[in-house]
Chimera marker file (.cmm) of the C-alpha trace (Angstrom):
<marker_set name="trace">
<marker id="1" x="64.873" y="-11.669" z="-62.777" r="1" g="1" b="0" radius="0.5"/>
<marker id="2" x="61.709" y="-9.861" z="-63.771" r="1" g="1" b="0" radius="0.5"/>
<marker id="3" x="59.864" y="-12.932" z="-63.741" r="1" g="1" b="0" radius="0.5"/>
<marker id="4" x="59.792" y="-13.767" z="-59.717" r="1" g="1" b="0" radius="0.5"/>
<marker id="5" x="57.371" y="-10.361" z="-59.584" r="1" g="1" b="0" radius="0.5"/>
<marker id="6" x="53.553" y="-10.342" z="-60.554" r="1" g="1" b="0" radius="0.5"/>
<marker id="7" x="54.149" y="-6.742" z="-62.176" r="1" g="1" b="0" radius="0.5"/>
<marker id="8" x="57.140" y="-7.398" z="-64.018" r="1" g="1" b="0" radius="0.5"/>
<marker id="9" x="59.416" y="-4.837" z="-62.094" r="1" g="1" b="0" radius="0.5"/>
<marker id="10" x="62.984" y="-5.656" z="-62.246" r="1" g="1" b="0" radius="0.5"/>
<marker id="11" x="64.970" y="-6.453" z="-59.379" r="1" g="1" b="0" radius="0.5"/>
<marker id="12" x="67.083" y="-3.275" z="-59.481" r="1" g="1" b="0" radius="0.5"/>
<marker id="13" x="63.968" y="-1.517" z="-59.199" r="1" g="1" b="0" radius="0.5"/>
<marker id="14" x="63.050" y="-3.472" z="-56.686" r="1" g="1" b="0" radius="0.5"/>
<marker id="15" x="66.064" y="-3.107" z="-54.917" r="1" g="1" b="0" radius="0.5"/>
<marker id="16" x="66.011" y="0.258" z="-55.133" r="1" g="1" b="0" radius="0.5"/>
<marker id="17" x="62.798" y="1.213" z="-53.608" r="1" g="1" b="0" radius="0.5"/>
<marker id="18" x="63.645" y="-1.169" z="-50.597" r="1" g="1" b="0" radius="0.5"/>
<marker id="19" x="66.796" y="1.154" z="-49.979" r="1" g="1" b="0" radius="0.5"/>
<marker id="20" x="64.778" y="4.036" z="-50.392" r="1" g="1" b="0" radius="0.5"/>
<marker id="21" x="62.061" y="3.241" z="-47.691" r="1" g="1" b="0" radius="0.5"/>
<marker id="22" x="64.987" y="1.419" z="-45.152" r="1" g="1" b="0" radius="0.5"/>
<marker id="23" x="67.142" y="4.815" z="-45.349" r="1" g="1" b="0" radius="0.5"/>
<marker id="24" x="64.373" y="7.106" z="-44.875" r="1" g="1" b="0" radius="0.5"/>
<marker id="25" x="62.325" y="4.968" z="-42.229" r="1" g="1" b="0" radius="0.5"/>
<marker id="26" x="64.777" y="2.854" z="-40.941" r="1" g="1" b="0" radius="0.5"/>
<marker id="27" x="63.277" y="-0.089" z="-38.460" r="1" g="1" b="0" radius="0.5"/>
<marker id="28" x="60.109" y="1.316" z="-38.777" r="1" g="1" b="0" radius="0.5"/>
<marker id="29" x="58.907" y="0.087" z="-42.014" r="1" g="1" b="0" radius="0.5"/>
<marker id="30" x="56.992" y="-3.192" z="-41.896" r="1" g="1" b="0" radius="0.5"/>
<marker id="31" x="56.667" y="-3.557" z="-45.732" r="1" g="1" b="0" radius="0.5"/>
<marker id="32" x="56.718" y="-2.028" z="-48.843" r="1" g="1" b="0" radius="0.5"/>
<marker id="33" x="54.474" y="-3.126" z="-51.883" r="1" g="1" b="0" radius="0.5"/>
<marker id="34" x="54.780" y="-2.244" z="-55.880" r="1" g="1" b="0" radius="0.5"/>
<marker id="35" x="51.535" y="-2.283" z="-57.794" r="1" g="1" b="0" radius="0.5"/>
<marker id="36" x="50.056" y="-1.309" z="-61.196" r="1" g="1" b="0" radius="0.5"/>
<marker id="37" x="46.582" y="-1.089" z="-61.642" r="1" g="1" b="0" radius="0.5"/>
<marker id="38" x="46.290" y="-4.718" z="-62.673" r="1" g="1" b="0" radius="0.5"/>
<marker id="39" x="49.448" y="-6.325" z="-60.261" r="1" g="1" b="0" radius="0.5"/>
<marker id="40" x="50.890" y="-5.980" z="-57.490" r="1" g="1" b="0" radius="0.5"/>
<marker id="41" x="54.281" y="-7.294" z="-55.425" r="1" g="1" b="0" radius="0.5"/>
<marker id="42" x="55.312" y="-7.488" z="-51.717" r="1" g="1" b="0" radius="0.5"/>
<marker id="43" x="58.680" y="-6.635" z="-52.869" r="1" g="1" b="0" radius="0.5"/>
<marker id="44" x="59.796" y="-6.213" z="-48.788" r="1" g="1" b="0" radius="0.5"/>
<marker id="45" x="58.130" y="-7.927" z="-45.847" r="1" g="1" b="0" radius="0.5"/>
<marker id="46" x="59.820" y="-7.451" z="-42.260" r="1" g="1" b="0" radius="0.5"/>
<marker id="47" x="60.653" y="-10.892" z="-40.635" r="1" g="1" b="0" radius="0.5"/>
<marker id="48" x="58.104" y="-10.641" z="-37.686" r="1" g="1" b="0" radius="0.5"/>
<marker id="49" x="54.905" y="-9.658" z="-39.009" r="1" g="1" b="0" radius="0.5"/>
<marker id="50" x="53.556" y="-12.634" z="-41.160" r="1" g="1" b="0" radius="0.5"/>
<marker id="51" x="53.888" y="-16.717" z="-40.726" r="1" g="1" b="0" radius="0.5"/>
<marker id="52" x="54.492" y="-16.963" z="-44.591" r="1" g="1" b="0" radius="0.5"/>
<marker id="53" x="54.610" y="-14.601" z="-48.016" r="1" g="1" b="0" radius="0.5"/>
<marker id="54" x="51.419" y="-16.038" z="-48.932" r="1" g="1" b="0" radius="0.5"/>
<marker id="55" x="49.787" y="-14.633" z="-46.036" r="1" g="1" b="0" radius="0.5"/>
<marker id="56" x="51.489" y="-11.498" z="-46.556" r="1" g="1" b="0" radius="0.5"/>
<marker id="57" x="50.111" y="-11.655" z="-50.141" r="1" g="1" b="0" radius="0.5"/>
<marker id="58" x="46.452" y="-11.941" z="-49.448" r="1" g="1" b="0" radius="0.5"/>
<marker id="59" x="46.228" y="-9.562" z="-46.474" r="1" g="1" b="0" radius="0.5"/>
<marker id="60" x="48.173" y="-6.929" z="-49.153" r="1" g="1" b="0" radius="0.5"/>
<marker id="61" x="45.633" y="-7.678" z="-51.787" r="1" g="1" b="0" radius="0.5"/>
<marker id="62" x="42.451" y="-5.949" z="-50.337" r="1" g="1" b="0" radius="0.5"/>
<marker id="63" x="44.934" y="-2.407" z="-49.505" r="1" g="1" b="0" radius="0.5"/>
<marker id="64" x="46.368" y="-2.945" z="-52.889" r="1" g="1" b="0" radius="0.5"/>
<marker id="65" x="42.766" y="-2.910" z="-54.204" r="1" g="1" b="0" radius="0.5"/>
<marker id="66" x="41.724" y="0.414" z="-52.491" r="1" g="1" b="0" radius="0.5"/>
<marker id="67" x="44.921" y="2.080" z="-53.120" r="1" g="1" b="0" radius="0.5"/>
<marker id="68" x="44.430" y="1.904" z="-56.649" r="1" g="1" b="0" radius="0.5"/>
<marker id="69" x="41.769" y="4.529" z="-56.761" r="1" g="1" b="0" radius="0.5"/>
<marker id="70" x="44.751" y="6.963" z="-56.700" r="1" g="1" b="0" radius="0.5"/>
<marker id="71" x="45.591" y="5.851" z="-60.529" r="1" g="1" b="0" radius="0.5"/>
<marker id="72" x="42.303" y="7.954" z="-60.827" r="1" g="1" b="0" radius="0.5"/>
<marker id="73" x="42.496" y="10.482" z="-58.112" r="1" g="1" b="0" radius="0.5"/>
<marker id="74" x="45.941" y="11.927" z="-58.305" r="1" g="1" b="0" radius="0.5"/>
<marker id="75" x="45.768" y="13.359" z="-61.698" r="1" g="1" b="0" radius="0.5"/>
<marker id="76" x="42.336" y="14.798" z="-60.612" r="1" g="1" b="0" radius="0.5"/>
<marker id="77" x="44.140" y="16.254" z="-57.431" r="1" g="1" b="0" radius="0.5"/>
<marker id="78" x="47.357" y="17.801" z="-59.394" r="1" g="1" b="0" radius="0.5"/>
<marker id="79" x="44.769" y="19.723" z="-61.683" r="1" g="1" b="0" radius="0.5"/>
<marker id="80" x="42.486" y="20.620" z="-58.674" r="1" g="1" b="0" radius="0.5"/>
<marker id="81" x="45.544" y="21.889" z="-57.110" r="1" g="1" b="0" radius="0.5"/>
<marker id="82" x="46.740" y="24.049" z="-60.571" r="1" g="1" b="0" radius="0.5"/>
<marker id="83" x="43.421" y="25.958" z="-61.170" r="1" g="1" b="0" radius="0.5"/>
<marker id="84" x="43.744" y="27.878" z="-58.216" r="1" g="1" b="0" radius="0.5"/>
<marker id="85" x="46.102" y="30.667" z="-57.587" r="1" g="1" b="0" radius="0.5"/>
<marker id="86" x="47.058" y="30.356" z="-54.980" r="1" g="1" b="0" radius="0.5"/>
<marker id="87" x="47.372" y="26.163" z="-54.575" r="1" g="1" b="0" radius="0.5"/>
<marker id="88" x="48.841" y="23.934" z="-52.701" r="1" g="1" b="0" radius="0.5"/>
<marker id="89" x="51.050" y="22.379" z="-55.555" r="1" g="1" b="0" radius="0.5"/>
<marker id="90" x="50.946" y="18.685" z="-57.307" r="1" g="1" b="0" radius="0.5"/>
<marker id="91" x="49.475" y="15.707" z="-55.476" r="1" g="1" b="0" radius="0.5"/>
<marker id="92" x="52.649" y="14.146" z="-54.452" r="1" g="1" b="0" radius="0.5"/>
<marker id="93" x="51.797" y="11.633" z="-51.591" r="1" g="1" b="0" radius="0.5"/>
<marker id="94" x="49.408" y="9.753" z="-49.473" r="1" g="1" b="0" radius="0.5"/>
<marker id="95" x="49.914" y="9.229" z="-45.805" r="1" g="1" b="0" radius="0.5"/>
<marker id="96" x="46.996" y="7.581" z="-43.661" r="1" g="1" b="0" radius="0.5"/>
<marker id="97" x="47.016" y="7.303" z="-40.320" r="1" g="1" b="0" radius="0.5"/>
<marker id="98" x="46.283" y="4.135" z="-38.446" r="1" g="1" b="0" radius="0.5"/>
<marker id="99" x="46.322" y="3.733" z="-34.652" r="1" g="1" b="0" radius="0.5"/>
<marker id="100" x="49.600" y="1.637" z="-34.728" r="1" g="1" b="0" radius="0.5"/>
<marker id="101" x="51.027" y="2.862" z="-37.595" r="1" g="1" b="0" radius="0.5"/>
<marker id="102" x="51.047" y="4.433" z="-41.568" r="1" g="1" b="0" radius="0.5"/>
<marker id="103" x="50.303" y="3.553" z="-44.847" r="1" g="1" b="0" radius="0.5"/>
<marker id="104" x="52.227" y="5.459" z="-47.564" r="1" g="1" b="0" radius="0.5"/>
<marker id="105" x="50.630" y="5.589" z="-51.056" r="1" g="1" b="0" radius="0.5"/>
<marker id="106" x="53.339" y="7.159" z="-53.714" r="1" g="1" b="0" radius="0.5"/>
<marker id="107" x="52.094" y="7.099" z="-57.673" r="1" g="1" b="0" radius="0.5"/>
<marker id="108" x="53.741" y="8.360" z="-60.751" r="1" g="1" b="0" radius="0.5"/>
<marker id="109" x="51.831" y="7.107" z="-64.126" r="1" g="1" b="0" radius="0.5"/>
<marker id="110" x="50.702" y="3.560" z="-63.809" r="1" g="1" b="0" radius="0.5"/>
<marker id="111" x="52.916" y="2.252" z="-61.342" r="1" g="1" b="0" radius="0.5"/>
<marker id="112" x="52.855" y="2.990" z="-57.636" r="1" g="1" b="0" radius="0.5"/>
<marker id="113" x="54.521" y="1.988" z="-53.886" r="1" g="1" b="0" radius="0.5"/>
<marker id="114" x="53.110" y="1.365" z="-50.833" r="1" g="1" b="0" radius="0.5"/>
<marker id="115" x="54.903" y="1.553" z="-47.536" r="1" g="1" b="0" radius="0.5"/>
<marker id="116" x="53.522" y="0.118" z="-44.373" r="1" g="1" b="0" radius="0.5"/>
<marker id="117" x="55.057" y="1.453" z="-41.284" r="1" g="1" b="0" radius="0.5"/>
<marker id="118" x="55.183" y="1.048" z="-37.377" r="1" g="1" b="0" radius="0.5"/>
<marker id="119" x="54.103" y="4.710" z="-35.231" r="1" g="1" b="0" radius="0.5"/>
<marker id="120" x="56.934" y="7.063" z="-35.950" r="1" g="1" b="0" radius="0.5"/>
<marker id="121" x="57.327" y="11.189" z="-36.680" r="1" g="1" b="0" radius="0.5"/>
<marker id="122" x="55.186" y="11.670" z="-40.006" r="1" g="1" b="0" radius="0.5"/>
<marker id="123" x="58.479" y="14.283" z="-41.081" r="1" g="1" b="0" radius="0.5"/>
<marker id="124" x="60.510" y="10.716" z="-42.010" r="1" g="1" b="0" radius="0.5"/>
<marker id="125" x="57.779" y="10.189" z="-44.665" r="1" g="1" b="0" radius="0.5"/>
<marker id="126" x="58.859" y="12.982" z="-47.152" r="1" g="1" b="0" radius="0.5"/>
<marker id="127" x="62.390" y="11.751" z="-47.938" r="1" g="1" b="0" radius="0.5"/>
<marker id="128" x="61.961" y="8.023" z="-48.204" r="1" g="1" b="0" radius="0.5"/>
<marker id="129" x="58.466" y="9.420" z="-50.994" r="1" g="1" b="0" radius="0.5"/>
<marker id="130" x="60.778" y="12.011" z="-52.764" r="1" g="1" b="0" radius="0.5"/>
<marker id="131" x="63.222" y="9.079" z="-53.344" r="1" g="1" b="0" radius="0.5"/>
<marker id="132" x="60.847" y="6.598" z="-54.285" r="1" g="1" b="0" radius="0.5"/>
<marker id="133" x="59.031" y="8.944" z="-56.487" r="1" g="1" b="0" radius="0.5"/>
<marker id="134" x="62.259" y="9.612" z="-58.536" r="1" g="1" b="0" radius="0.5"/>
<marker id="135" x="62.999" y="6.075" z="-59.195" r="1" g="1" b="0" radius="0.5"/>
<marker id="136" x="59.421" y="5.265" z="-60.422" r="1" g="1" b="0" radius="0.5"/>
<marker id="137" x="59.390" y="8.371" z="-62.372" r="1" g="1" b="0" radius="0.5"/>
<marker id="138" x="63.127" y="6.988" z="-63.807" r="1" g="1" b="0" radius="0.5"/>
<marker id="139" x="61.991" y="3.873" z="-64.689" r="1" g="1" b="0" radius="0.5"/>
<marker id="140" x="58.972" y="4.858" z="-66.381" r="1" g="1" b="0" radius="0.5"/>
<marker id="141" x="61.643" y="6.652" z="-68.837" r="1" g="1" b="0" radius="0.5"/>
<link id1="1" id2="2" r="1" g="1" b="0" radius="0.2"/>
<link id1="2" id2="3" r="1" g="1" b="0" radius="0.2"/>
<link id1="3" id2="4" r="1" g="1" b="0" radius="0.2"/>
<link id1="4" id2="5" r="1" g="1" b="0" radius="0.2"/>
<link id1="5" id2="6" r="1" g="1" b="0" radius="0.2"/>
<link id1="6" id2="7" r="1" g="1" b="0" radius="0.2"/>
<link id1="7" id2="8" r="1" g="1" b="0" radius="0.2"/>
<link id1="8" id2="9" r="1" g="1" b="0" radius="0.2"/>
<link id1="9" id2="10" r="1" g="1" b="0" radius="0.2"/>
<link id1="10" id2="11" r="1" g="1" b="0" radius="0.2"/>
<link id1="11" id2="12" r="1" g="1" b="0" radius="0.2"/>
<link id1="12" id2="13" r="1" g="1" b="0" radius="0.2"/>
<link id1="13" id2="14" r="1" g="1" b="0" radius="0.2"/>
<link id1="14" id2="15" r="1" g="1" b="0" radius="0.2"/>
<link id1="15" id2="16" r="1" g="1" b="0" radius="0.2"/>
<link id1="16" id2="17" r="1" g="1" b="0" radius="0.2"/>
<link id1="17" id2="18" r="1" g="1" b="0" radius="0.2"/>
<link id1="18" id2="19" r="1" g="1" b="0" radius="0.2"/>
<link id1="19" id2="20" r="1" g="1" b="0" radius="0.2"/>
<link id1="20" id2="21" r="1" g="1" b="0" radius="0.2"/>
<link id1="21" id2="22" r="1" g="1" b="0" radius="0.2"/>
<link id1="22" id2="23" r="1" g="1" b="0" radius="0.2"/>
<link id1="23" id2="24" r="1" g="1" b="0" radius="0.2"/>
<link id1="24" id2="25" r="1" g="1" b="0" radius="0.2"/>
<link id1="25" id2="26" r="1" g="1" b="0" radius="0.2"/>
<link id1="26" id2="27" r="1" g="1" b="0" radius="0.2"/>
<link id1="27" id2="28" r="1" g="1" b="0" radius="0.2"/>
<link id1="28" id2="29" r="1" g="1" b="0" radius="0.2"/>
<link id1="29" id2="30" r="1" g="1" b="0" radius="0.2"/>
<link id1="30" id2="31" r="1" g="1" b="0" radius="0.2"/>
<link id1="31" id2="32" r="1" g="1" b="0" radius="0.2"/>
<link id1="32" id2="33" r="1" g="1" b="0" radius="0.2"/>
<link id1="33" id2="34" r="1" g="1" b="0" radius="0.2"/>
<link id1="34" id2="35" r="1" g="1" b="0" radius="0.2"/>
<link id1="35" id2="36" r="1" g="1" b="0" radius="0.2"/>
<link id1="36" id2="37" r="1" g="1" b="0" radius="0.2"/>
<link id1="37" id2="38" r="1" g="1" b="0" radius="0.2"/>
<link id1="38" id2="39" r="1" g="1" b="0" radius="0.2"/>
<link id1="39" id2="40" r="1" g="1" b="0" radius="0.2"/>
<link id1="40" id2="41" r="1" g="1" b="0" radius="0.2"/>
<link id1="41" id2="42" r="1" g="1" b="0" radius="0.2"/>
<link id1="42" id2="43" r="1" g="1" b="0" radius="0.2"/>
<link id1="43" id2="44" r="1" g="1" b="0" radius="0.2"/>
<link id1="44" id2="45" r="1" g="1" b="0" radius="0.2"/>
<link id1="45" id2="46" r="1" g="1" b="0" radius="0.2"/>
<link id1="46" id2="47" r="1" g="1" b="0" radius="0.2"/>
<link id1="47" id2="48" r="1" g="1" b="0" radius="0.2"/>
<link id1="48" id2="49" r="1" g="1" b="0" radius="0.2"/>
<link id1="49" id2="50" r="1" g="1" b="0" radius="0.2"/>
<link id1="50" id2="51" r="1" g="1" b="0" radius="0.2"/>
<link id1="51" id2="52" r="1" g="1" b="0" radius="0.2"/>
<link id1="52" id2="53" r="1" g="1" b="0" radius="0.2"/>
<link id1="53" id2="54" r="1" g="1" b="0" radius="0.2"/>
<link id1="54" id2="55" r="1" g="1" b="0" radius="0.2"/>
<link id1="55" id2="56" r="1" g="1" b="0" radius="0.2"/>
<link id1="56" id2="57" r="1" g="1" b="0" radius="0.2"/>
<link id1="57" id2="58" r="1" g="1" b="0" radius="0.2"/>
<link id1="58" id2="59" r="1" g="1" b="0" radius="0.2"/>
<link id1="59" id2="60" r="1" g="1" b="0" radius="0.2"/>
<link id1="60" id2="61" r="1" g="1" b="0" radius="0.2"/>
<link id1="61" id2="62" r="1" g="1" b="0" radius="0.2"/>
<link id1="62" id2="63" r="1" g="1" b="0" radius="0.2"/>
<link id1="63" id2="64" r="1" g="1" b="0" radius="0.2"/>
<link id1="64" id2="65" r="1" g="1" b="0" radius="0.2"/>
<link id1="65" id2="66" r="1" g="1" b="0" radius="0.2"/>
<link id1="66" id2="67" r="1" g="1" b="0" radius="0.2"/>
<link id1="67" id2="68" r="1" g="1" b="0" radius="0.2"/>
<link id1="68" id2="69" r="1" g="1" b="0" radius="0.2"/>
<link id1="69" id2="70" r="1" g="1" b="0" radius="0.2"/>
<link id1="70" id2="71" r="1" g="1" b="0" radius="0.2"/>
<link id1="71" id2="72" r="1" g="1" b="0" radius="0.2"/>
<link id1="72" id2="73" r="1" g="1" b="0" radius="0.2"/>
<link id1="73" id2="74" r="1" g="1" b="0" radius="0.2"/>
<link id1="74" id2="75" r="1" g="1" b="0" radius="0.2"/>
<link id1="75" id2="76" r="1" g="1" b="0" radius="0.2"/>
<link id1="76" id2="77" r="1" g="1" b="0" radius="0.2"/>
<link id1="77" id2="78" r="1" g="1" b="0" radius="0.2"/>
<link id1="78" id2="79" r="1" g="1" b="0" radius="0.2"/>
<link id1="79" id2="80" r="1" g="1" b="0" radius="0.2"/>
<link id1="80" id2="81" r="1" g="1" b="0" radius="0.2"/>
<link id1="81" id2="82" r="1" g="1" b="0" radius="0.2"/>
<link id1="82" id2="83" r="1" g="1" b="0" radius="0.2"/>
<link id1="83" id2="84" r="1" g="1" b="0" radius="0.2"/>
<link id1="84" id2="85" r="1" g="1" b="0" radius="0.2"/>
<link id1="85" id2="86" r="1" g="1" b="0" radius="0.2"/>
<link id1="86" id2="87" r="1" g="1" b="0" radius="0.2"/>
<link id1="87" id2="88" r="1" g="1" b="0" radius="0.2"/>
<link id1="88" id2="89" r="1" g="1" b="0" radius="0.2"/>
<link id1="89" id2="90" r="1" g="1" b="0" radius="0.2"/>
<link id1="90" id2="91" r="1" g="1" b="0" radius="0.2"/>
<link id1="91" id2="92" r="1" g="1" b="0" radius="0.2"/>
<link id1="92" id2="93" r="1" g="1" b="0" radius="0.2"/>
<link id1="93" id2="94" r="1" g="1" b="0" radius="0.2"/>
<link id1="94" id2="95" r="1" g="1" b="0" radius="0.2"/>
<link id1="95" id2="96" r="1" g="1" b="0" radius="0.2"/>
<link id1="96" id2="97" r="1" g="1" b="0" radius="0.2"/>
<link id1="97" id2="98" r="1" g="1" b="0" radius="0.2"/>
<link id1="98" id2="99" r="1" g="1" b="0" radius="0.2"/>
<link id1="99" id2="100" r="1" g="1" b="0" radius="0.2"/>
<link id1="100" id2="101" r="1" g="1" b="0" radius="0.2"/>
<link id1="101" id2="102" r="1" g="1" b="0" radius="0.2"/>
<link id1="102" id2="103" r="1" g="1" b="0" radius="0.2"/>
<link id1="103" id2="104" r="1" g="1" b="0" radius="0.2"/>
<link id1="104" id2="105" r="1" g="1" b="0" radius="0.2"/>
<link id1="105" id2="106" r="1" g="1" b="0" radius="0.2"/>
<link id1="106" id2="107" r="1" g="1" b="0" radius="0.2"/>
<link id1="107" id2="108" r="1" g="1" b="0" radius="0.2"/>
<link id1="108" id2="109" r="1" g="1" b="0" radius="0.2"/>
<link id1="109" id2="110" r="1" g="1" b="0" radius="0.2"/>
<link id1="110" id2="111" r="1" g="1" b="0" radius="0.2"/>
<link id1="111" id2="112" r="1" g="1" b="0" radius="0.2"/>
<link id1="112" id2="113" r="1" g="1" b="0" radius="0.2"/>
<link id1="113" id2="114" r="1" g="1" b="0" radius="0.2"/>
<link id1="114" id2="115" r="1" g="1" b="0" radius="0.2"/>
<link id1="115" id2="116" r="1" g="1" b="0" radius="0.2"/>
<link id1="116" id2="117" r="1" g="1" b="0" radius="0.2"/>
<link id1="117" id2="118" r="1" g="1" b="0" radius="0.2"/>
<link id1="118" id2="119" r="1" g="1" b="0" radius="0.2"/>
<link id1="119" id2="120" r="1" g="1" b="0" radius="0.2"/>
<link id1="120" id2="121" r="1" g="1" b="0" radius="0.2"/>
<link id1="121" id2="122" r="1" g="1" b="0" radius="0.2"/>
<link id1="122" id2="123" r="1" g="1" b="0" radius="0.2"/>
<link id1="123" id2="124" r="1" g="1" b="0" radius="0.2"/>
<link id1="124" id2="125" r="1" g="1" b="0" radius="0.2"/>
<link id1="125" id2="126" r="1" g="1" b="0" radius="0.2"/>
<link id1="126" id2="127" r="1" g="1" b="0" radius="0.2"/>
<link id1="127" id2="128" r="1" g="1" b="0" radius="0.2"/>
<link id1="128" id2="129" r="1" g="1" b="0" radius="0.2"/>
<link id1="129" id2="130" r="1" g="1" b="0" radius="0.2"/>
<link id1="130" id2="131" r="1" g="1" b="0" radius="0.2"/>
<link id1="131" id2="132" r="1" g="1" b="0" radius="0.2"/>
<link id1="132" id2="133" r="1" g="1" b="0" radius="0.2"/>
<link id1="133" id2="134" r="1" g="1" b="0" radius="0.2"/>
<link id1="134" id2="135" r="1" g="1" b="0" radius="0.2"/>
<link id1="135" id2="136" r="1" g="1" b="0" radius="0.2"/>
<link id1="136" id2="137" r="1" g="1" b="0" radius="0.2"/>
<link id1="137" id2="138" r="1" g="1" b="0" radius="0.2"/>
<link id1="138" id2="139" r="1" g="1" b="0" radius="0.2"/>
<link id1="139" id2="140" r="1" g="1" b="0" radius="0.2"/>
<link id1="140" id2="141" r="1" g="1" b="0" radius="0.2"/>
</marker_set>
């Protein structure tokens, strides 16, 4: 079933990331979105937010284009972060803060998911990314 998605990403993939972001963020989540730096997917898209997945679709498209400076960025970070002593670790995850709600950037290599979320507690964000993170790292394998 590969062939319904833009990027290619199988549905178990697919899937999987959608359980991910449900578990950890529960009602909150409004969608979640799988891109490359060429592609992207709105793999989940909460019933009340758009009148049709092609509307969905273009008002992803310009996040989807800014988001993919992190293909860029988070190696840059992860080696910022190793030259000094006494660092703050990797680059793991993006979280921006809107008035109404979140957007969650997570890469690993050339693949990458973004969560959109109502307001909630920021602590939710870490599980649902840690899970997410594995299963692009897995699939890249």
């Amino acid at each position: 079933m590969a062939d319904k998605y833009h990027t290619g990403i199988g549905s178990e993939l697919a899937e999987g990331i959608i359980g991910a972001a449900r578990t950890g963020l529960g009602d909150t989540l409004r969608s979640v979105v799988y891109f490359t730096p060429s592609a992207f997917d709105v793999v989940y898209l909460r019933s009340d937010l758009y009148e049709s997945p092609e509307a969905a679709r273009t008002a992803k498209a310009r996040l989807v284009d800014f988001e993919t400076v992190g293909f860029a960025e988070s190696p840059v970070r992860s080696a910022l972060a190793a030259e000094d002593p006494v660092g703050i670790g990797d680059y793991e995850f993006t979280v921006r803060f809107h008035r109404d709600g979140f957007v969650v950037r997570i890469l690993e290599g050339d693949h990458g998911v973004l969560l959109t979320t109502d307001a909630m507690d920021v602590d939710e964000f870490e599980t649902a990314a840690a899970t997410i993170s594995t299963l692009l790292l897995e699939s890249s394998a």
